[in-house]
Wavefront OBJ file of the C-alpha trace (Angstrom):
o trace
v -4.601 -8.129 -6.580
v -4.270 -4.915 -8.446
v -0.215 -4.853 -9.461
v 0.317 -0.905 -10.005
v 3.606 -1.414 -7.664
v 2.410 -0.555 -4.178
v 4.120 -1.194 -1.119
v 0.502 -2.849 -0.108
v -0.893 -4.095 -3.176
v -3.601 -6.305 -1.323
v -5.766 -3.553 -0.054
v -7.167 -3.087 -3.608
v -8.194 -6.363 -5.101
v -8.948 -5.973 -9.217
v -12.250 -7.149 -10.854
v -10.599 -10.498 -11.189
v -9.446 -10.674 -7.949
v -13.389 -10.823 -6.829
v -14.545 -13.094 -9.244
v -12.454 -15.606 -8.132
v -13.351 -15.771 -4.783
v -17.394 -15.409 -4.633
v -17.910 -18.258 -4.112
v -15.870 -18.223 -0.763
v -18.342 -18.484 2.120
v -16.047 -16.415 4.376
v -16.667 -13.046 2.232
v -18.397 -9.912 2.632
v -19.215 -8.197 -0.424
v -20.203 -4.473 0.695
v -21.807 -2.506 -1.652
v -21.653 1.244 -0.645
v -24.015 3.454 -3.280
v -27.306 4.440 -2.821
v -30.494 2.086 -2.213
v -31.660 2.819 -5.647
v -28.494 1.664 -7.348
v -28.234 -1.752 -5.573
v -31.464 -2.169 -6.855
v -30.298 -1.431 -10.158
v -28.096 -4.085 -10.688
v -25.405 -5.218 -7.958
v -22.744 -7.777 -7.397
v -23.465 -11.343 -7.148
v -24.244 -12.018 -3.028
v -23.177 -8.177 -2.378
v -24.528 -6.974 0.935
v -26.045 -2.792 0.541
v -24.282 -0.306 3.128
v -24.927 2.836 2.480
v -22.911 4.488 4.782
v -22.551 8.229 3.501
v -24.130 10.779 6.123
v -23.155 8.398 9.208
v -20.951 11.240 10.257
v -19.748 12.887 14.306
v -19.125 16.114 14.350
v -17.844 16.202 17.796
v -15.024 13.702 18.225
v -14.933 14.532 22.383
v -14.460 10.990 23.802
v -18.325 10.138 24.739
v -19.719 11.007 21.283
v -16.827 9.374 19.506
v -17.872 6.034 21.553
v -21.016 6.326 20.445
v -20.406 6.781 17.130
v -18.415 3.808 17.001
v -20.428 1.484 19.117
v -23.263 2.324 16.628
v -21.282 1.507 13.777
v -20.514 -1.777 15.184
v -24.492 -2.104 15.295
v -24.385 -1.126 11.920
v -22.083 -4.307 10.488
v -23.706 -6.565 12.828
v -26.877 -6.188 11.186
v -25.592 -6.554 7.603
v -23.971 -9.683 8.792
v -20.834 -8.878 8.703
v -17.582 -10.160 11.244
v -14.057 -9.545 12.340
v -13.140 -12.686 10.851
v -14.629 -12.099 7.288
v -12.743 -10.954 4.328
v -14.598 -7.610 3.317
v -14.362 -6.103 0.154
v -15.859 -2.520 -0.314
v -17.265 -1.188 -3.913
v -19.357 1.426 -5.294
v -19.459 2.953 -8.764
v -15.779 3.853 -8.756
v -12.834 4.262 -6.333
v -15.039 6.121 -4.410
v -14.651 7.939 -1.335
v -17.415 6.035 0.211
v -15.864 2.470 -0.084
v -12.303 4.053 1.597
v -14.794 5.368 4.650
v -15.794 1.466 4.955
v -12.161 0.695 4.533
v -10.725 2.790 7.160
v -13.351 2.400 9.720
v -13.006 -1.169 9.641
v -8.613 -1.062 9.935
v -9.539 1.452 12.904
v -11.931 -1.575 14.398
v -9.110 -3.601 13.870
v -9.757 -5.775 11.112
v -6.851 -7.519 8.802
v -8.623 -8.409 6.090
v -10.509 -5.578 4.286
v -10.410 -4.654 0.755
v -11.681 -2.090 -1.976
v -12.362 -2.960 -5.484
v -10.539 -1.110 -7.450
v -11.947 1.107 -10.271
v -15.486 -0.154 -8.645
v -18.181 -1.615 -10.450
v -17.732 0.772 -13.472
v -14.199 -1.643 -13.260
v -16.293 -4.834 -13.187
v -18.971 -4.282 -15.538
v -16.163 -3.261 -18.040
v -14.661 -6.420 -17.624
v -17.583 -8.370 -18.503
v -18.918 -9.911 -15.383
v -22.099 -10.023 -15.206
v -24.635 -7.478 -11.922
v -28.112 -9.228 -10.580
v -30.707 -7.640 -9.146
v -31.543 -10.468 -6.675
v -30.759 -9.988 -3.023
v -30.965 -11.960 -0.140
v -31.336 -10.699 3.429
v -28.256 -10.569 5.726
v -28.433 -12.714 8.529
v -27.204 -10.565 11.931
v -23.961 -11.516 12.697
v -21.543 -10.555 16.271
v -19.132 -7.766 15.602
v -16.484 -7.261 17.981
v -13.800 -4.725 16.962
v -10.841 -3.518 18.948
v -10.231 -0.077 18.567
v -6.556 1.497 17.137
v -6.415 4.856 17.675
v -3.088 5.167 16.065
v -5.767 5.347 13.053
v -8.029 8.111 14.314
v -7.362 11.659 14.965
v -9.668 13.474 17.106
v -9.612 17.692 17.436
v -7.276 17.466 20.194
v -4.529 15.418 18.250
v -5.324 18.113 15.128
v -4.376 21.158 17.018
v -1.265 19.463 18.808
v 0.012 18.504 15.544
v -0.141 22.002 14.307
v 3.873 23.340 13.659
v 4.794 20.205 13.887
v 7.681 19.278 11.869
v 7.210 15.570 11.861
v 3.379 15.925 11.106
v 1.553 16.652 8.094
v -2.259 17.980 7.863
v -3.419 17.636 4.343
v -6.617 19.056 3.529
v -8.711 16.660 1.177
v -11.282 19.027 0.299
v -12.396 21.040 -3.043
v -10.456 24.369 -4.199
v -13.798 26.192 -3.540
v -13.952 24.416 0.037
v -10.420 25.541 0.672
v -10.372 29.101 -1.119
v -13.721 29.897 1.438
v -16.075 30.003 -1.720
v -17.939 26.899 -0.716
v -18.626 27.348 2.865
v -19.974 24.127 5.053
v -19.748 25.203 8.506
v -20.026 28.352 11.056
v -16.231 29.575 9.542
v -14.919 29.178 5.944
v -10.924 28.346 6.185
v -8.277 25.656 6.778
v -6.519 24.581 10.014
v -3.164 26.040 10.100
v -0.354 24.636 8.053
v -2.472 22.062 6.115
v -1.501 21.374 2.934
v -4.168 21.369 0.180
v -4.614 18.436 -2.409
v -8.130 17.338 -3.591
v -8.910 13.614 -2.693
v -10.491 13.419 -6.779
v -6.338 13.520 -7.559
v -5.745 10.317 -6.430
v -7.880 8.801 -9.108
v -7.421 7.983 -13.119
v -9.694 8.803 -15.635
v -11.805 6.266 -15.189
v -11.838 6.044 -11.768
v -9.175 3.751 -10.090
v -6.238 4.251 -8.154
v -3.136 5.935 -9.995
v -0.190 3.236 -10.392
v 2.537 4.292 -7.327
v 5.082 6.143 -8.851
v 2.378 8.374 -9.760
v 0.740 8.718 -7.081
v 3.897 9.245 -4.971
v 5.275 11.075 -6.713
v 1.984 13.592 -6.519
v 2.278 13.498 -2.877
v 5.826 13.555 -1.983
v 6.201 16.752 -4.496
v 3.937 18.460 -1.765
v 6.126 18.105 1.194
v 3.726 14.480 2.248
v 6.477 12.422 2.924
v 6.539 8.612 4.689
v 8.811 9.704 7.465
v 5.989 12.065 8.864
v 2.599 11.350 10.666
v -0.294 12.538 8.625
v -3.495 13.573 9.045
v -5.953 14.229 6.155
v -9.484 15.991 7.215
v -12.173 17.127 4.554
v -15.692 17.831 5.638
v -16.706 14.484 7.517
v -14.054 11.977 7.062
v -14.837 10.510 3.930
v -12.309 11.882 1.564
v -9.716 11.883 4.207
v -10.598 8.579 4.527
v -9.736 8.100 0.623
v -6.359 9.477 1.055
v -5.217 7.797 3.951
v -6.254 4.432 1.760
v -3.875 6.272 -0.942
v -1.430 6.531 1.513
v -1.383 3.137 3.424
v -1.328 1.623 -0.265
v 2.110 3.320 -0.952
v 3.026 2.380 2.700
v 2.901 4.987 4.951
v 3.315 3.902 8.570
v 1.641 6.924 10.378
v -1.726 7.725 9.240
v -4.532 9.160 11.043
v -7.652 9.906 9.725
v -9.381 13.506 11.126
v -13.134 11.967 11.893
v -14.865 15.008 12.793
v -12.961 17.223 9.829
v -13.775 20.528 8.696
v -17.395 20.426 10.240
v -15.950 20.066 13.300
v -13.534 22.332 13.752
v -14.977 25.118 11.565
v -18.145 25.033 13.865
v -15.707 24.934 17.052
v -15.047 28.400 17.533
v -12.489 28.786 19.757
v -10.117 26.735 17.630
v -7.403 28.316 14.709
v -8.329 28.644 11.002
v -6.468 30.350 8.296
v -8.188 31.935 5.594
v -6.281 30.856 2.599
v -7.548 33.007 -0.124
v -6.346 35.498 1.638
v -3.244 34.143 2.091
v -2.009 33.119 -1.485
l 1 2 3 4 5 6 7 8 9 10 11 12 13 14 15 16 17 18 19 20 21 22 23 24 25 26 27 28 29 30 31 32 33 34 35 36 37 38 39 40 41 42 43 44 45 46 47 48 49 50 51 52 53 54 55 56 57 58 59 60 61 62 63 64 65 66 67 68 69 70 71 72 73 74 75 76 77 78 79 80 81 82 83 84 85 86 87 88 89 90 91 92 93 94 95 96 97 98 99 100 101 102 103 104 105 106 107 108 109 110 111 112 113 114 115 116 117 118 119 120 121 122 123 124 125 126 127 128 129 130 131 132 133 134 135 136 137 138 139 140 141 142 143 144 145 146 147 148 149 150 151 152 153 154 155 156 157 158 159 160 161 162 163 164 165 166 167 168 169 170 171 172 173 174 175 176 177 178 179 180 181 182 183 184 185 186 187 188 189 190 191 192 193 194 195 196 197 198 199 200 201 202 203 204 205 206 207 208 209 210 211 212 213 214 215 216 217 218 219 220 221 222 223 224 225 226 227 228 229 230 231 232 233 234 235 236 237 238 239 240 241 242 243 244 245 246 247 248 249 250 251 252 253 254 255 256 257 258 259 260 261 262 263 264 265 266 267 268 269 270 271 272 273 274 275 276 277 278
């Protein structure tokens, strides 16, 4: 495992870490970058997921069962099972690879991973990619659901002046300062904190060591004795920082699904304009 001194040091597993167990029938290699790069060169036995744009933008309670029964159709076809160990990589620590991550601790599953640093990480250790690939062979998937994990709209706006409750907006200073707009409204929710998910990474792409990273998140006010609730645009950076934060071992973490597309596009719900604000 990567040892960078976090309270859950397991959830990233280094370049060694994966080389040593390939060979293990029981894992799931999931490799989360476009069609063209698996091609390219991949991971020995990796399975392709490309899973970016598999987004809900209405997290209402029939959509969101949708979403996640299709999902579950999804892993099934790449083989994949509650009782595999899965390991998530794409070129980097990547916000991709933390969507897989989360999705599958919200089906559930105990035994999910992310490479850390990705397979810029492996390459630079010296192990080798193949471009062979071998067909997945449809496996059952049947998740449990933990909603503890998930935030919908509902549980966004009734954590709003909360003081045990934290919303931390993932997205880019152009997203947040209404430069960069990507729904109906430009804004934040109320209250939300802003710190880019691209913070959480080093240079070249892995996970900052904890007191690092900690200490980046406790200086804004993102403490482990609150609930938190990162959103972006779709869930997918959110989903990178509530992997930061469940590797420094925060209990209470839900990830906002639906995110800024969501409620931007819901009009009847509160923004703040920031940049007006500062």
């Amino acid at each position: 495992m990567t040892d960078k001194g976090y309270a859950n040091p397991d959830l990233l597993w280094s370049p060694t870490d994966l080389l040593r167990r390939l060979g293990d029938p029981n894992l799931r290699v999931v490799d989360t970058r476009p069609g063209e790069d698996y091609a390219a060169g991949h991971i020995s036995g990796a399975i392709h997921f490309d899973l970016y744009g598999i987004s809900l933008n209405d997290t209402s309670p029939a959509p969101l069962e949708a979403f996640t029964w299709m999902w579950g159709y999804l892993l099934e076809a790449r083989g994949i099972g509650m009782e595999h160990t899965i390991v998530f990589y794409e070129d980097t620590s990547g916000f991709k690879a933390a969507r897989g991550f989360w999705f599958l601790e919200y089906f559930g599953h105990q035994d999910v991973h992310v490479l850390d640093g990705g397979l810029r990480a492996w390459r630079a250790a010296g192990h080798p990619v193949t471009q062979d690939a071998t067909p997945p062979k449809r496996k059952e998937f049947t998740p449990g659901r933990r909603p503890e994990k998930l935030a919908t709209y509902r549980e966004v706006l009734d954590g709003i002046g909360k003081p045990d409750t934290v919303i931390l907006d993932t997205r880019t200073d152009d997203e947040w300062n209404g430069k960069w707009i990507r729904a109906a409204r430009p804004g934040a929710v109320p209250g939300a904190i802003h710190l880019e998910w691209t913070n959480n990474l080093d240079a070249g792409g892995a996970f900052k060591p904890a007191a690092e990273l900690g200490a980046m998140y406790q200086a804004k006010g993102i403490t482990p004795d609150k609930e938190i609730i990162p959103y972006c645009q779709g869930g997918y950076r959110s989903a990178h920082a509530y992997l930061a934060l469940r590797l420094l071992g925060y209990p209470r973490l839900r990830n906002y699904l639906g995110s800024w597309k969501e409620w931007g596009d819901k009009t009847d719900l509160p923004i703040v304009e920031p940049w007006k604000t500062a």
